[in-house]
DODREN-820432 format. One record per residue: z, x, y of N, C-alpha, C, O in turn; residue in one letter. Coordinates in pm, whole numbers, plus 32768, in hexadecimal, padded with zeros to 4 digits. Atoms other than C-alpha are relative to their C-alpha. Layout:
residues N
ZXYZXYZXYZXYA;...
***
This chain:
residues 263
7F857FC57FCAB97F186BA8A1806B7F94800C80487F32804EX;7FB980668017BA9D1797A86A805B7FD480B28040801B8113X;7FB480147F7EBB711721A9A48082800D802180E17FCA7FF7X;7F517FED7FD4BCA217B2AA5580367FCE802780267F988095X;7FB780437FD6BDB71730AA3280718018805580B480808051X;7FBC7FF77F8FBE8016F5AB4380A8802C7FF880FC803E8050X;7F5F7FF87FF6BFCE1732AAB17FE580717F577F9C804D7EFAX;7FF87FB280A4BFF3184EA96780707FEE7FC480D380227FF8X;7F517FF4806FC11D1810A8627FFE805F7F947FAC80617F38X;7FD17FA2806DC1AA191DA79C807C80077FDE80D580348027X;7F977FF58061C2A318F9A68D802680907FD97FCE80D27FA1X;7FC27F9C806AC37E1A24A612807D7FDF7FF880D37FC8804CX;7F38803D8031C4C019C5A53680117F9A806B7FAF7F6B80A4X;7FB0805F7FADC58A18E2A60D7FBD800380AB7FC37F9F80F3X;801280147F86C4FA194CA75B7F827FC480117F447FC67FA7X;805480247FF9C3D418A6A7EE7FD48058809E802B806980F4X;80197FCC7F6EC310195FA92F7F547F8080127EF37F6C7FCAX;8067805D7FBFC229184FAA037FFB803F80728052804D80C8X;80387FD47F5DC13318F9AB107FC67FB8803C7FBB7F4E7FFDX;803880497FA3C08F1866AC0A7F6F802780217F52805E808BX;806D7FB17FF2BF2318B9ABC87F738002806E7EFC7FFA804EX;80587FF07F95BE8118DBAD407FE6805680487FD2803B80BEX;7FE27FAB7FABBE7C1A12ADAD7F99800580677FC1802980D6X;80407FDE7F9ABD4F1A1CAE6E80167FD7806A7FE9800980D0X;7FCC80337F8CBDFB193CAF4680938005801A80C97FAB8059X;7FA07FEF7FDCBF4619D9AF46803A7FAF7FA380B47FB97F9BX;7FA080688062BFAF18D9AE45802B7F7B803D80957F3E8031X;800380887FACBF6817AEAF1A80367F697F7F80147F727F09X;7FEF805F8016BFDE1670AEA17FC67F9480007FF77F37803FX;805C809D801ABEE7155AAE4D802F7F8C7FCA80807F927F6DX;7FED808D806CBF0F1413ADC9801B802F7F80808880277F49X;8024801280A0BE9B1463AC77805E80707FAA807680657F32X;7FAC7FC18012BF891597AC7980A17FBA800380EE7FC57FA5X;7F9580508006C0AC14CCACD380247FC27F67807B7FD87F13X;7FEE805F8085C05813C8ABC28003802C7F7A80157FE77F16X;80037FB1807FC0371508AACA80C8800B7FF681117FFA7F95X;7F507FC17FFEC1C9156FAB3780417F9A7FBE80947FA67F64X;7F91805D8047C23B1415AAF77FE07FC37F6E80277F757F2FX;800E8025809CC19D13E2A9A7803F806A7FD380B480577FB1X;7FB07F8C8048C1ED155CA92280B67FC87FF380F07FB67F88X;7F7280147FF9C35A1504A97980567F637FA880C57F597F73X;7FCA805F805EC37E13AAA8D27FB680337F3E7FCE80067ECEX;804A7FE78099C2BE142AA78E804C806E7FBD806080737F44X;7F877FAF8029C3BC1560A799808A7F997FD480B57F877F62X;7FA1805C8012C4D51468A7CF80087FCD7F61807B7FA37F4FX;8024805E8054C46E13CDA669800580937FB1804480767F4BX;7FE07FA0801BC4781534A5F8808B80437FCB80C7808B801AX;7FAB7FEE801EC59C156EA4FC7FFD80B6800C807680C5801DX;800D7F9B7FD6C56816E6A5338020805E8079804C80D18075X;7FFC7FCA7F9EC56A1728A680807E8021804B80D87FF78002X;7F7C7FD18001C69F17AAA730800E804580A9806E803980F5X;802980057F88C607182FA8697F707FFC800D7F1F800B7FB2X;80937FCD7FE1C4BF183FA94E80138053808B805E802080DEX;80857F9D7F9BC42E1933AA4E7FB87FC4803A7F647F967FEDX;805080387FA2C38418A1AB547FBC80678055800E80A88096X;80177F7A7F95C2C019ACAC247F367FE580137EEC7F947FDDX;809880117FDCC14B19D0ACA37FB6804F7FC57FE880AE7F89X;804F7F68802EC0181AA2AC3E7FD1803A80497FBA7FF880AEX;800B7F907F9CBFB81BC8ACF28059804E804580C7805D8011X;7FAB7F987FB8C0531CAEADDC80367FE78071809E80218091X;800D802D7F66C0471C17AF3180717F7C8010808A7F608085X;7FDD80937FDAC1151ABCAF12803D7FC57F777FF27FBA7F16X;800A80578051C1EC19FEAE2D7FB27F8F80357F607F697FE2X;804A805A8001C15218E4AEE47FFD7FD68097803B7F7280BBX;800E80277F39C10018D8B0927FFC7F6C8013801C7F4C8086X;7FBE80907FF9C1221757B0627F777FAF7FE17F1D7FD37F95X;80748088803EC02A161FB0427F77804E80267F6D809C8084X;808C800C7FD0BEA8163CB03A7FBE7FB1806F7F7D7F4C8056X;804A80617F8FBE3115C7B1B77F827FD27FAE7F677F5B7FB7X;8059802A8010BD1715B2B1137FBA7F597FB97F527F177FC6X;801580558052BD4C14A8B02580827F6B8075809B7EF3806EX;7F9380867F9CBE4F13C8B12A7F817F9A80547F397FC580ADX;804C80527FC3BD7F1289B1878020801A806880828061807EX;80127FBC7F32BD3512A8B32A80197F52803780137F077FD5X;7FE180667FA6BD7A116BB4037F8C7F5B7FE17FA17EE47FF9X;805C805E7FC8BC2810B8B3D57FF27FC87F407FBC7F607F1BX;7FE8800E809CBC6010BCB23A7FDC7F617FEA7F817F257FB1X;7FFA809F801DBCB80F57B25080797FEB7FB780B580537F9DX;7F887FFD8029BDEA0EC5B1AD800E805F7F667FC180417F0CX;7FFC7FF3809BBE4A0F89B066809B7FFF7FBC810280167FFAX;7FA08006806DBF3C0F65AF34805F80A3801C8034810A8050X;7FF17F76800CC057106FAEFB7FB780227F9B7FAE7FCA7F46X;803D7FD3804ABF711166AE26807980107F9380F280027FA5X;7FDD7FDD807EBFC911B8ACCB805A807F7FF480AC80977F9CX;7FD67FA28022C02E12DBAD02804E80328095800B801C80FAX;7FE980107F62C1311349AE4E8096803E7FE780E880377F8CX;7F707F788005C252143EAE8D80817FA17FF480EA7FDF7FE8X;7F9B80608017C3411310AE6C802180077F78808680377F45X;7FE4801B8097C2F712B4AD04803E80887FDF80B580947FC2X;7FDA7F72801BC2FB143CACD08079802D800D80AF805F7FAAX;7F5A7FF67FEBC44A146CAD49806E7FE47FBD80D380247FA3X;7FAA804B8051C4D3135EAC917FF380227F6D8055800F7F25X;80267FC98075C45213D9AB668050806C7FC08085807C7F52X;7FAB7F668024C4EC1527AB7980B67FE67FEB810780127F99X;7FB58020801AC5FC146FABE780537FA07F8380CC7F9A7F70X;7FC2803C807EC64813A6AABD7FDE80407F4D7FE480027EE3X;801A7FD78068C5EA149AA9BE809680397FD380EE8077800EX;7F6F7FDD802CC70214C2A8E38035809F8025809180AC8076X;7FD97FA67FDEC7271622A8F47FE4806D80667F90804E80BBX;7FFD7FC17F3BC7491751AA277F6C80077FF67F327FFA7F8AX;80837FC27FEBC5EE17ADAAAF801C806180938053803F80FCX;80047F7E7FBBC5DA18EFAB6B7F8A8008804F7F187FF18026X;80AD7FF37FBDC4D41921AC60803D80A7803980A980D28064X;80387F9A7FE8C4461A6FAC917FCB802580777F5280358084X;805D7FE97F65C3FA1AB9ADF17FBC8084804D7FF680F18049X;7FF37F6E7FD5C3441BBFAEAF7F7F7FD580607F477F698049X;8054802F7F86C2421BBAAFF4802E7F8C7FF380917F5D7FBBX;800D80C47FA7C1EC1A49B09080407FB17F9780157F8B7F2AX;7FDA8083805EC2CC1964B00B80177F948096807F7F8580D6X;802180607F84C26A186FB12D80207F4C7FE380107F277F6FX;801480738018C29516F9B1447FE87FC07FB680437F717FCCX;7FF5804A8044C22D1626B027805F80817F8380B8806E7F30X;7FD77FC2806BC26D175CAF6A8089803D801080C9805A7FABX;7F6980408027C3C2176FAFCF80377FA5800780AD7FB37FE6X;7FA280678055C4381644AFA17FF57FE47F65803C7F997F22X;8039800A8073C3A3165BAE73808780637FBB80C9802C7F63X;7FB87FAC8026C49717A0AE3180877FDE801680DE80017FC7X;7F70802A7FE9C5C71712AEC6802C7F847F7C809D7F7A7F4CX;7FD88044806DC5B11608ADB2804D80377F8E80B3800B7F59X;7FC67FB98057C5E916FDACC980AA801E7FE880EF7FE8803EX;7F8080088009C7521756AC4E80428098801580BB8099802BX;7FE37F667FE2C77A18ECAC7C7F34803880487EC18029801EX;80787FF87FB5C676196CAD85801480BF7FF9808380F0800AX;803B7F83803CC5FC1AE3AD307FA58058805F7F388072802AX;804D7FDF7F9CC5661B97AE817FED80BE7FD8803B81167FB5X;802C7F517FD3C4AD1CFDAE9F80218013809480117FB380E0X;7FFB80097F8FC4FD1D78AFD27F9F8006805F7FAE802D80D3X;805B7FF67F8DC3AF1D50B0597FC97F7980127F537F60802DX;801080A7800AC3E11BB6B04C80047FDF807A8042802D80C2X;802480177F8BC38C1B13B175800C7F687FF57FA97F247FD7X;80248067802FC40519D2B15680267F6E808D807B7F9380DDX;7FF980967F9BC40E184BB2597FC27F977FF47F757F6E7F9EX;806780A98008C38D170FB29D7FD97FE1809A80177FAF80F7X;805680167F81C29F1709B3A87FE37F5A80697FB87F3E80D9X;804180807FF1C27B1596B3A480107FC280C47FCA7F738105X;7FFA80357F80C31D157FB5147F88803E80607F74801B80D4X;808E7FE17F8CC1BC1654B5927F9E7FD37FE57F377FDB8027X;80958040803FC0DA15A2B4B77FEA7F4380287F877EFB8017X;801980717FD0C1361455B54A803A7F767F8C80107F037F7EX;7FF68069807DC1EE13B2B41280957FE8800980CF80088071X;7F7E802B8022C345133AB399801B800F7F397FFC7FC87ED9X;7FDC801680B9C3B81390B22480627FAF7FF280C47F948037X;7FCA806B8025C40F129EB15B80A97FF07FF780D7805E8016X;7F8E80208031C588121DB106803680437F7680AF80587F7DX;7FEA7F9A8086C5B212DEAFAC80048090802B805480DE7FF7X;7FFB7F7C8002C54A1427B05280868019805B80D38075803FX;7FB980127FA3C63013C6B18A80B780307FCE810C8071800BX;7FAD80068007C73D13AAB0CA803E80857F7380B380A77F63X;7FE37FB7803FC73414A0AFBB804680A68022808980F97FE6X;80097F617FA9C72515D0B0D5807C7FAD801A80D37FDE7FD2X;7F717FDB7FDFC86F1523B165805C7FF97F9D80D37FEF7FBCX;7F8C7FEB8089C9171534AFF6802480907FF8809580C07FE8X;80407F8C8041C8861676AFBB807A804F808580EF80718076X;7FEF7FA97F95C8AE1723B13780967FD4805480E680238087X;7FA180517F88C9A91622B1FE7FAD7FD680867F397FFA8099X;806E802E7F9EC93D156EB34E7FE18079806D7F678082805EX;7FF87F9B7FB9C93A1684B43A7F7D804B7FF27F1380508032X;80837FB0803DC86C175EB3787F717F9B7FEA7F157FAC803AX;80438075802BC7911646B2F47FB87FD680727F3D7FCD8071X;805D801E7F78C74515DBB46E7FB48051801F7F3D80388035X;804F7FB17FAEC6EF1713B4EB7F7B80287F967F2780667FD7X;80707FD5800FC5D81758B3FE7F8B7F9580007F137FAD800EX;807580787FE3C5291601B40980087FC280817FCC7F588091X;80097FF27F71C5791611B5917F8F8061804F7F4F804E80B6X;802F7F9E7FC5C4DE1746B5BC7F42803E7FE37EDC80608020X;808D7FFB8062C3D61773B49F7FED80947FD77F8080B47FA7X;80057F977FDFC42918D7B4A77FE6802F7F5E7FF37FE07F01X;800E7FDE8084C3D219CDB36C80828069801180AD80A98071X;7F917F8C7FFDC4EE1A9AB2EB7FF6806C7FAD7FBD805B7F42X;80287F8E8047C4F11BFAB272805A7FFD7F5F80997F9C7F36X;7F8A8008808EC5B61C4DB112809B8023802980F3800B7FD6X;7F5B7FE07FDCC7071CADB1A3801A7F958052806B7F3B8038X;7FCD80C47FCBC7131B86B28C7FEC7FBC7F67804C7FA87F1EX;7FCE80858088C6CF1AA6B150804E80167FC9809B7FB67FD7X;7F6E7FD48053C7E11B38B07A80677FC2809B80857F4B809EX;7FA580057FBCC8C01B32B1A7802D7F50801E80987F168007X;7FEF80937FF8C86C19B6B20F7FEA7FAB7F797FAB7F417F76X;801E8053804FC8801956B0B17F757FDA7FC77F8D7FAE7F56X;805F7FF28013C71B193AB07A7FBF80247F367F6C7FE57EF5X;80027FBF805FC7231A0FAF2C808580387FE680DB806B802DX;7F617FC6804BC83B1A63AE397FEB80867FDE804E80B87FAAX;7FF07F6A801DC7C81BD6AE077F618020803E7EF67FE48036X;806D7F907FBCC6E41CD6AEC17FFF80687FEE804980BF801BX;80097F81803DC6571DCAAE067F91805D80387F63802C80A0X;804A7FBB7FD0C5561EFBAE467F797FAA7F9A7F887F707F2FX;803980538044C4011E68ADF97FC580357F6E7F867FE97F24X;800E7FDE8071C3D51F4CACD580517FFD7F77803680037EFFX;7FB98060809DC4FF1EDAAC1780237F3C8034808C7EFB8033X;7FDE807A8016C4C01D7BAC587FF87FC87F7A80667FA37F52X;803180278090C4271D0AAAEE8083800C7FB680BA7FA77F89X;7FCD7FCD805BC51A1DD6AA39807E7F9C802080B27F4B7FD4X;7F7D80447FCDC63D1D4CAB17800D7F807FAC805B7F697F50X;800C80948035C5CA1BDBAACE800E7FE67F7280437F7A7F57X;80408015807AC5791BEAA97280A7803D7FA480CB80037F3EX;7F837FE2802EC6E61CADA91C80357F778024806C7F337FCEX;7F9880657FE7C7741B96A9D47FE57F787FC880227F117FE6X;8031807C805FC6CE1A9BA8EF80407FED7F9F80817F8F7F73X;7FCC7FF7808BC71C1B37A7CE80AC80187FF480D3803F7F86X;7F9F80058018C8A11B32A825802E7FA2801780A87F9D8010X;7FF080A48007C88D19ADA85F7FCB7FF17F5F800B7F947F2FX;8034803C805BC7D51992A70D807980257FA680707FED7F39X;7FB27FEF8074C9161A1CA64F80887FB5805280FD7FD2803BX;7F7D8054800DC9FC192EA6E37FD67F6A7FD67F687F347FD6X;7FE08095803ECA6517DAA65B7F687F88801A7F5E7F758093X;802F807F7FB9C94216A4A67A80357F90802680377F548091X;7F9180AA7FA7CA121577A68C80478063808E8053801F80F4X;7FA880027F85CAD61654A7A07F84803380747F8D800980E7X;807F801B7FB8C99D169EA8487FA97F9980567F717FA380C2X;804080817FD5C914153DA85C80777FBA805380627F7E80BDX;7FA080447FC5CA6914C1A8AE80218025806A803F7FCB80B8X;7FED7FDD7F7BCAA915B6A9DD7F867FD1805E7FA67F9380C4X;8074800D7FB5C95C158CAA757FFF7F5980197FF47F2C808BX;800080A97FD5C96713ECAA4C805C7FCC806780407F7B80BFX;7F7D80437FB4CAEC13C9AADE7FD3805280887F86801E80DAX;805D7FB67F57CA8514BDAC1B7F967FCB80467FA97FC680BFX;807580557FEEC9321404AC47803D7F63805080307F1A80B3X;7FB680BF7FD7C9F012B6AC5980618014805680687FCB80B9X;7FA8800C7F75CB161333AD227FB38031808C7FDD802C8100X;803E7FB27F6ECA1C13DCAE137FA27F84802C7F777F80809FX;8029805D7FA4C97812A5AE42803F7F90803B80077F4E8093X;7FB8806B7FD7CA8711ACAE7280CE806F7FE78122807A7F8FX;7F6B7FCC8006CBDD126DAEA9807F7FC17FD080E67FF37FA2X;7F7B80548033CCB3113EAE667FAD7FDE7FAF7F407FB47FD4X;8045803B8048CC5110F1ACFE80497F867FCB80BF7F667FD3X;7FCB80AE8019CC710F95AC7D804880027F85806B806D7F53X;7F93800C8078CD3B0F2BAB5B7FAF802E7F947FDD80717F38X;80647FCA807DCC0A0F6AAA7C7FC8807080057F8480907FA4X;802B7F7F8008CBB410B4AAE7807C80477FD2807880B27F96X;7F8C7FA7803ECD1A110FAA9C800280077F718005806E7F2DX;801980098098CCFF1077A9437FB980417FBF7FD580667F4DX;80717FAB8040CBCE112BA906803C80AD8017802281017FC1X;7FFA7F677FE3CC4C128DA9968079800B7F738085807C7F43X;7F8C7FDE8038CD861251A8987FC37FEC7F7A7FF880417F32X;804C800A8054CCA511ECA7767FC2808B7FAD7FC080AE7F37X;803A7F838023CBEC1343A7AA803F80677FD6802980B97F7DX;7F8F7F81804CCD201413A7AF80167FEF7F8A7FF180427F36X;7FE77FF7807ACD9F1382A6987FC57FFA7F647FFD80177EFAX;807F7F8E8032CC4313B3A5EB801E806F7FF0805780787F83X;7FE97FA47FF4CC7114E8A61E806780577FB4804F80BA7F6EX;7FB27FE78036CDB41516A5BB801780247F518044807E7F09X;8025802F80BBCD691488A4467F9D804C7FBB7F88804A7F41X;80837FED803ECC3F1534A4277FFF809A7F95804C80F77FA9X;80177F9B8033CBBD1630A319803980798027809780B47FF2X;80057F837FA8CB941755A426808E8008804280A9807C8063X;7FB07FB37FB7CCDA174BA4CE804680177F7C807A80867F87X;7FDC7F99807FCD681788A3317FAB80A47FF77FD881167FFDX;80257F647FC6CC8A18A3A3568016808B8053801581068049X;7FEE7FAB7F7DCCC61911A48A809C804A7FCF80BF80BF7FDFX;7F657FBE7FE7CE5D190BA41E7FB880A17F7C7FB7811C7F88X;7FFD7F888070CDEF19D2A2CB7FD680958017800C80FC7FEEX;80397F9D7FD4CD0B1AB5A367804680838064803280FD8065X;7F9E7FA67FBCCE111B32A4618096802B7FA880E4807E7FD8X;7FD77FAB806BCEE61B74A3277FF480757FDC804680D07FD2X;802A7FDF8068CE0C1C03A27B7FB0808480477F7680DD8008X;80267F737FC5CDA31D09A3AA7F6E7FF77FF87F3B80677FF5X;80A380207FFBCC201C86A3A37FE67FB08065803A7F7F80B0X;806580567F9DCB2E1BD3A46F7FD37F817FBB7F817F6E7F62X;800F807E807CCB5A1A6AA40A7F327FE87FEB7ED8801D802CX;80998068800DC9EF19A3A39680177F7D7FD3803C7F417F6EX;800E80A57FCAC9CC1863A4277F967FED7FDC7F38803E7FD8X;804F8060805CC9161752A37C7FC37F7D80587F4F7F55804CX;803780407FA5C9241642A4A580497F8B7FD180407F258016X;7FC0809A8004CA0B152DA3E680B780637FCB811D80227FB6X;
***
């Protein structure tokens, strides 16, 4: 019997969908799951094809109720290394993948497994998502990456009160506090997500990579330096030159739906 793997990749055309294969545990988060997210995502990255991914869990119950207690060394461990695999790298991963990634949400999206979702770049809730970060009842502190992504994402306000409180929120609170960019019924979630893939996959790639990089960089440093300007003006005017925006003009001529090539 061969061995399950902790993470499934499926290619169709341009989109890519990555689950999270734990359901018996809600879609817990292990090490070795982690270290599956951040390989899939640099091996896509390298992927002239790809255009978007799908992030979402397997089963019914949970994109993902957060880390495996089970697998978190306990006090008497002894000193250890960061593991290989850890909702940090994971994050960053998602975060530097060239293009959007969508996460799919619906039940427990809890603690590792939302921050895991907030990484993402368009967040996708059923309304029977349940989503927080417990860490202030479990006795912890999240790291500086997650810290700061929720106050990009949410602002400080919001941002305090849920890693103040630890509280879980229903699907209309998350839409409301920002949480999720759309809340759908949980029977057109799939369809929802998967349209909204496929109307990122027919716009531009250079303007794709280029919105998502300059946003990324102004959202982490607001005043950008002389070389992030250079680079944001680089991309436009990439852009500008490129194949696809001749397309784009001809196509709106020509009363069609341009096809983009990516140079």
């Amino acid at each position: 019997m061969s061995e399950k793997k902790p993470v499934l990749v499926a290619k169709q055309g341009p989109v890519c969908t990555l689950t999270i294969n734990n359901p018996e545990k809600r879609n817990a988060l292990a090490p070795d799951c982690l270290l599956a997210i951040t390989q899939a995502f640099e091996e896509l990255a390298r992927d002239e094809n790809i255009r978007v991914v799908i992030l979402r869990g397997a089963g019914e119950e949970a994109f993902s109720a957060g880390a495996d207690i089970t697998a978190m060394p306990t006090r008497d461990s002894g000193p250890v290394g960061r593991p290989k695999g850890d909702i940090t790298t994971a994050s960053e991963a998602i975060e530097r993948f060239p293009f959007p990634v969508i996460a799919m949400l619906y039940g427990y999206t809890l603690g590792a497994g939302c921050v895991l979702a907030m990484a993402c770049d368009i967040r996708i809730a059923s309304k029977n998502v349940k989503m927080g970060i417990p860490t202030s009842r479990m006795g912890l502190v999240s790291g500086y990456r997650g810290f700061k992504r929720f106050l990009n994402v949410l602002g400080y306000s919001t941002a305090l009160e849920i890693f103040l409180t630890g509280r879980s929120y229903d699907g209309q609170e998350c839409l409301t506090m920002g949480l999720v960019n759309h809340l759908v019924d949980h029977d057109q979630l799939e369809s929802y997500t998967y349209n909204l893939a496929d109307e990122i996959t027919r716009c531009a790639p250079l303007s794709l990579r280029g919105s998502k990089y300059i946003l990324s960089r102004i959202a982490e440093n607001p005043v950008p330096s002389p070389e992030d300007i250079e680079i944001f003006r680089s991309l436009s005017i990439q852009a500008a030159k490129s194949d696809d925006h001749e397309e784009a003009k001809k196509a709106f001529k020509e009363k069609r739906k341009p096809r983009f090539i990516g140079s």
